[in-house]
N, C-alpha and C positions, 0 to 999 in steps of 0.2 A: 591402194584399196586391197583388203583383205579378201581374197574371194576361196578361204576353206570352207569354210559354211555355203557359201550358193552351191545348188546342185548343178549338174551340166546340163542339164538343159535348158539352163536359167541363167547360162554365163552369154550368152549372145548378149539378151535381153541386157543383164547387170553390164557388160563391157557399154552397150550405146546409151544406158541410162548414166555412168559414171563420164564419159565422153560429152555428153550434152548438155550436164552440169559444170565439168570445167568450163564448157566455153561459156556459159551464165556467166559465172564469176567476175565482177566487175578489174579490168584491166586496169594492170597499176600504170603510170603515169612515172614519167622521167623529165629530167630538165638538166640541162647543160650549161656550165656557165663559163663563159668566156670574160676572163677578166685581164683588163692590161693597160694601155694605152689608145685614146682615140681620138681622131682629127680629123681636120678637113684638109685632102688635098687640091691645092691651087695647080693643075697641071698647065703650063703654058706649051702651045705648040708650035713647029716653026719659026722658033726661034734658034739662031747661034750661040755658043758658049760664051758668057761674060768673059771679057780680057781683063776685067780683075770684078773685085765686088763691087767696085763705084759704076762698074761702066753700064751701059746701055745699051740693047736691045729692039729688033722689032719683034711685037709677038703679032700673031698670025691669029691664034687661037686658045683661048681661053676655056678651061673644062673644070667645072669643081665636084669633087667627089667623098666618098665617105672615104677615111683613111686612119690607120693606125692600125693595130693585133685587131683588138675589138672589134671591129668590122671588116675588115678581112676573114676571119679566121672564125666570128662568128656567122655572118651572112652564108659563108661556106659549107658551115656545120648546118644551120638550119637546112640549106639545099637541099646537102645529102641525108638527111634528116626526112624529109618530106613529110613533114608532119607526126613521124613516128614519137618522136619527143620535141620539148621544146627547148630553146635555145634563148638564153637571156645574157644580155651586155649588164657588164659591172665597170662603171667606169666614170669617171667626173669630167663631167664638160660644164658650160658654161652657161649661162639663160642670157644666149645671144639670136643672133639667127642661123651661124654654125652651129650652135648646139641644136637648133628647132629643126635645122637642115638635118643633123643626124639622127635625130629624133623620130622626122619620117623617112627616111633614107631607111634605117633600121625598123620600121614598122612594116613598109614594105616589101622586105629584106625577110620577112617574120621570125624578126630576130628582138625579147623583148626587153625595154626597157624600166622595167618593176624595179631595178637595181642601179641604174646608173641614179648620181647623186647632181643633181644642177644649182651652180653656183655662180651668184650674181656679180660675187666678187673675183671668179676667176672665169678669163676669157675662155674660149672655146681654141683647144691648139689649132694650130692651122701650118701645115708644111706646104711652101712652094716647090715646085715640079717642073 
């Protein structure tokens, strides 16, 4: 703000009138996008290390979760984000019930899915744990 022209006794006044209009100013708006890989992990618990890949297991406890960059790394950002901007998933899952899983996993996450792409033709990854 140019203030040669205002007299001083009139810079009070002009400083809390130019103050009061920046903050009017409609606040810009940011978005984040976390793009990569995303899945659903199968974590099994209480279980022993397989003695090869064929072999068997008891599992104890079974936990499924949202898993890949995408939802790690997004769900994260929105955290620390707290609403300051938003945070959207770019990522292909599947129109399964993993992907429906990720779908609200990340809604409640408020992490959003405007971007991710669902396809009927490809499964939703899934990593065991």
């Amino acid at each position: 703000v140019d203030t040669t022209a205002v007299d001083e006794s009139d810079m009070d006044a002009t400083a809390k009138t130019v103050i009061a209009e920046a903050f009017r100013a409609p606040a810009r708006s940011a978005r984040a996008l976390c793009a990569g890989h995303a899945c659903v992990d199968v974590v099994l618990g209480g279980c022993a290390e397989l003695p090869s890949r064929e072999g068997y297991a008891a599992v104890e406890t079974v936990a499924v979760r949202a898993g890949g960059s995408v939802s790690n790394v997004g769900a994260q950002l929105a955290l620390l984000a707290g609403g300051a901007y938003g945070v959207d998933a770019h990522a292909l899952i599947g129109d399964d019930a993993f992907g429906a899983f990720l779908r609200k996993t990340w809604a409640a996450a408020g992490l959003g899915a405007g971007r991710v792409r669902v396809d009927a033709a490809a499964p939703t990854s899934t990593a065991c744990l």
